[in-house]
N, C-alpha and C positions, 0 to 999 in steps of 0.2 A: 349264837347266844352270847350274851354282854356278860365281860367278867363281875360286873357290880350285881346283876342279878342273881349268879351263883355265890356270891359272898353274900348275900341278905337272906338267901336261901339258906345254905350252908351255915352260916355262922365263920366264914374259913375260903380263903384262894383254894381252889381245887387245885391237884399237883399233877390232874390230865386229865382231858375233855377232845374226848373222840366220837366222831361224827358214824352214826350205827345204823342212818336211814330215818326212814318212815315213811307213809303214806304219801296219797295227793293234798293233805290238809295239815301238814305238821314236819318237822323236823324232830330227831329224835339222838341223844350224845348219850356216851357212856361215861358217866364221871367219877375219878377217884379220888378221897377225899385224906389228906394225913392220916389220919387215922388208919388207914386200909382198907374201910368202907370202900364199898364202891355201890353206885346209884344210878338210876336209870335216870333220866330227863327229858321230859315229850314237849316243844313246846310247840303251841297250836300256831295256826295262824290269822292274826288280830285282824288282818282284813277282812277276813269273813265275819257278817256279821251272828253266827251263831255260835265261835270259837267257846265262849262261856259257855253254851247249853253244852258242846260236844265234850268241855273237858269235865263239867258236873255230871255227863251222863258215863262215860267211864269211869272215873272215879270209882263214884257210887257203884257202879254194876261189878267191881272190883270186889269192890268192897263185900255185895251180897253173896257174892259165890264163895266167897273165902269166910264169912262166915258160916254158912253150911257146909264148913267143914272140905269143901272141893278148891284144891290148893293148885291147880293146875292154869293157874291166870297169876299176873304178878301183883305183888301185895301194894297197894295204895297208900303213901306214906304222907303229901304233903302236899297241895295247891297252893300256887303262889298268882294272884291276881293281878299282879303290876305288870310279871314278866306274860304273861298267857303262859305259863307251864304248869307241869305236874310232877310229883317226884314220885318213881317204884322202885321198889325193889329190882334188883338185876339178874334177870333170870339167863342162866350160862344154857344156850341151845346155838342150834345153827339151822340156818333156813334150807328146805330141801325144796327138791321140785317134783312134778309128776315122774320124771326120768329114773330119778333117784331113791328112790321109798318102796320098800316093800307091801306088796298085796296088805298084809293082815296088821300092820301099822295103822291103816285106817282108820283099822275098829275104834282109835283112838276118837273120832270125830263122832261114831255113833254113841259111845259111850257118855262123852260130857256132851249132844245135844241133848242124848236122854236125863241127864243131870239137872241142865236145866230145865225139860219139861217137865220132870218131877217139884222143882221150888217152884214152878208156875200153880201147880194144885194148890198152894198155899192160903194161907188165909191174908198171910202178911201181903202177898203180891198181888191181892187180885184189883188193886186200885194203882200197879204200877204205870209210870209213863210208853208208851207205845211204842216201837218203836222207829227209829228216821224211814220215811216212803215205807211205811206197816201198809200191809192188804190185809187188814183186820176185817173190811166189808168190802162187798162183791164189786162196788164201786171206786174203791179205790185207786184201785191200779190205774184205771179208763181218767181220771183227774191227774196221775200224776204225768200219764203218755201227754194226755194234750198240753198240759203244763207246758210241758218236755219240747211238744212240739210246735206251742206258738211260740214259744221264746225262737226257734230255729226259725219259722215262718218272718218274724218280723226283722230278721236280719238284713242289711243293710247292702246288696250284695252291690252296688256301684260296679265300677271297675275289675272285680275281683271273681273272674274266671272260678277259681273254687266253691266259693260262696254260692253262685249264678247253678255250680252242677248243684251242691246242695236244694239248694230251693225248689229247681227241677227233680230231682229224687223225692222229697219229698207229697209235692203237690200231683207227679204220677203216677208216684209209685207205693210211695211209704204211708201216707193217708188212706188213702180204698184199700189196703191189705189189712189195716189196722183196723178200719169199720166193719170190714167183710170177717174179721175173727174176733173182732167184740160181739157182733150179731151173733155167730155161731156159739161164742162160748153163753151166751142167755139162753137160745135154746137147749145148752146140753145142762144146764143149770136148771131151765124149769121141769127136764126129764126127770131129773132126780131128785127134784120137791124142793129143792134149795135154793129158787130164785129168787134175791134181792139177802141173803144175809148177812148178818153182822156175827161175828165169832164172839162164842162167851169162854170164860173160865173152864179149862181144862178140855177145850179145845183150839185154844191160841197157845203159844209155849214165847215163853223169854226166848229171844235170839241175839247175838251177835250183830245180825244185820248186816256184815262182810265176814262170812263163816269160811272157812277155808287154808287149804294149805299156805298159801300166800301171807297168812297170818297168825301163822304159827312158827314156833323153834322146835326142834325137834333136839331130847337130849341124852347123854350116852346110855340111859336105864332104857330106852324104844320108847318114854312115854313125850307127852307135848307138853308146850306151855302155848296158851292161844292170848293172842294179844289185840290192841287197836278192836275197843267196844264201846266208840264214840258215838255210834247207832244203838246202841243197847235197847233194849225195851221190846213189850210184846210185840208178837207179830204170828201171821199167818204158818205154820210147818209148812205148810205150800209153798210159799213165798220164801223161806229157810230151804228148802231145798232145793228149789230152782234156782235160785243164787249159788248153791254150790254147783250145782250141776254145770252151770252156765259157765261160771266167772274165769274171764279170758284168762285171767294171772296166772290158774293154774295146768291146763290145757290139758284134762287128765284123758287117759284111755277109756275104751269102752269097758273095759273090765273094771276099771278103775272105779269107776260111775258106778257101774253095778254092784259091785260091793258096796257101795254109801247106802246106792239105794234101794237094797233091800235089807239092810240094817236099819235103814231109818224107819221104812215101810212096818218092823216091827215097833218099832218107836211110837210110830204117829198111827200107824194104820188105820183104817176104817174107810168103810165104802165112799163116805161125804168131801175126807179127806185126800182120796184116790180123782174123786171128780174136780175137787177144786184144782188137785195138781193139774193133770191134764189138761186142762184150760185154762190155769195160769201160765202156766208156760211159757207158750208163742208171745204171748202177751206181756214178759217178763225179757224175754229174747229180744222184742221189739225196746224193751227199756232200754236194756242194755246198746242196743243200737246209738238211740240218743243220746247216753252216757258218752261214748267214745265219742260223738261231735261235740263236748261238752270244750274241747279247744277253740270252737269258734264265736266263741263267746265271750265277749272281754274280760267275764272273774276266772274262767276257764282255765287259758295259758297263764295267767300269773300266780293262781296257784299252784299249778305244776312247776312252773320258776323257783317259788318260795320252796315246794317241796325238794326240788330236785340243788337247789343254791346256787345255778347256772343259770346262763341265758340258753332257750331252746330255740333250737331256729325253727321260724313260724309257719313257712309251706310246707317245708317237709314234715313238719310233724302233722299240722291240719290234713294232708294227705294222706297220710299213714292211718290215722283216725278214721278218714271216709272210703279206705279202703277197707277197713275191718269193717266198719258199720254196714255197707255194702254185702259184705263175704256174708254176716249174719243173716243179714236182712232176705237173700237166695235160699240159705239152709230152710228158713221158716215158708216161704213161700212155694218151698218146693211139697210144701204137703205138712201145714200145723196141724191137720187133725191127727196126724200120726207121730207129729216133735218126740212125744214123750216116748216112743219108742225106739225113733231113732238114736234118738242120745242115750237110751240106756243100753241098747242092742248095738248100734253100728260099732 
């Protein structure tokens, strides 16, 4: 980030500006300011053309949790529109991983999703914005796969042996598995009287939308600070859990999982809610699939570039990507009607 930016920001040459990470969509510094002050600084990244929506939808969602008095997200200070940044507050934690965290630390995550399902009942939220790839209706998911997977379908593969396995996976193997457990999850949907729905008020919950250890600090009292709520907005519990469950970042144990998820299970519970997990799932797994080939795709690796401030080298890493996408893509095949047990039991 440009020192003319932090001086228009600031008011002041910052007297240190250290590099703290972030996401695949941002960079993010720790800056201290004469004063003693010291400030967070997230700035997005402008090539993407939804950089403004994503840094108005954290903001804001910062902003609503901390008024209802739930101070466990950092406090939203200042948007500055020329640079694509945002200024917080600086929240002192350290990132842990599944290796590292105690069993009952968790409760932390069941606690503030119940936090926010409870500001969902509201009256103020029930016209909030949705949130990024929301399975608010039964349809959604099945538009965001194919999305997912004609962009891969149209790819270009010329010359390029990887590309060429891609498209072959795809068109063998990763399409008929994907229609073969959309089919199944309508019939398990009209068993239970709920085929074709849209979720109302006070059974969709505010989510995160990348919920998890991966995006949190963890700090010396055992409690969290959860951060990166550029997805904010309603969305399915279903879809909030299977994203934890799933999400490669944090690579949690069986025990691990089970304790989320049967904390959450008291959170969200309900018969409708039990069904939609279970056949969102596989079908969530499969996202995720697509997400990791998201390197072969030209805004792909440049955002991981921007992200990471390096140059990545391009096979190896598009390899590494189609070999996880792969590793998943086996797990579900080996028996989606049973995903959801596997991952909470194995």
């Amino acid at each position: 980030m440009e020192n003319k930016d932090l001086i228009r920001i600031f008011g002041e040459n910052p007297i240190e500006i250290v590099p703290i990470g972030g996401g695949g969509n941002s960079k993010v510094w720790k800056v201290t300011l004469k004063s003693g002050q010291i400030r967070t600084v997230k700035e997005y990244y402008l090539l993407c053309a939804d950089w403004q929506d994503r840094m108005n939808a954290e903001f804001k969602a910062f902003s609503l949790v901390r008024e209802h008095g739930i101070l466990c997200v950092p406090e939203p200070l200042r948007m500055d529109l020329e640079a694509g940044a945002a200024v917080y507050s600086f929240e002192v934690g350290r990132k842990v991983d599944a290796n590292n965290i105690e069993l009952e630390k968790l409760d932390n995550f069941v606690q503030f999703a119940g936090q926010l399902f409870e500001i969902s009942k509201e009256k103020e939220t029930s016209s909030y914005r949705a949130a990024k790839a929301n399975c608010l209706t039964q349809a959604a998911i099945e538009e965001q796969l194919e999305c997912r997977i004609k962009a891969l379908k149209d790819l270009d593969a010329g010359d390029d042996d990887l590309a060429a396995e891609l498209k072959s996976f795809l068109t063998s193997e990763f399409i008929p598995l994907y229609q073969e457990i959309a089919l199944w999850r309508r019939g398990q949907l009209q068993l239970a009287g709920i085929d074709g729905y849209a979720l109302k008020q006070g059974e969709w919950t505010l989510s995160p939308s990348d919920f998890g250890l991966h995006n949190a600090l963890l700090k010396d009292d055992g409690t969290f600070v959860f951060v990166d709520f550029e997805y904010f907005g309603r969305d399915d519990p279903a879809k909030m859990v299977s994203d934890f469950m799933l999400h490669p970042a944090m690579s949690l144990s069986s025990e691990q999982i089970r304790r989320v998820y049967d904390g959450l299970d008291k959170v969200f519970g309900c018969e409708e809610y039990q069904v939609r997990l279970r056949t969102l799932l596989p079908l969530v797994g499969l996202k995720w699939c697509t997400i990791f080939l998201n390197e072969f795709l030209p805004h792909g690796l440049a955002r991981r570039v921007h992200a990471a401030g390096k140059d990545i080298e391009f096979q190896s890493a598009r390899r590494l990507q189609l070999d996880k996408a792969l590793k998943q893509f086996q797990m579900i095949n080996d028996g989606y009607e049973d995903y959801l047990d596997v991952i909470v039991n194995n």
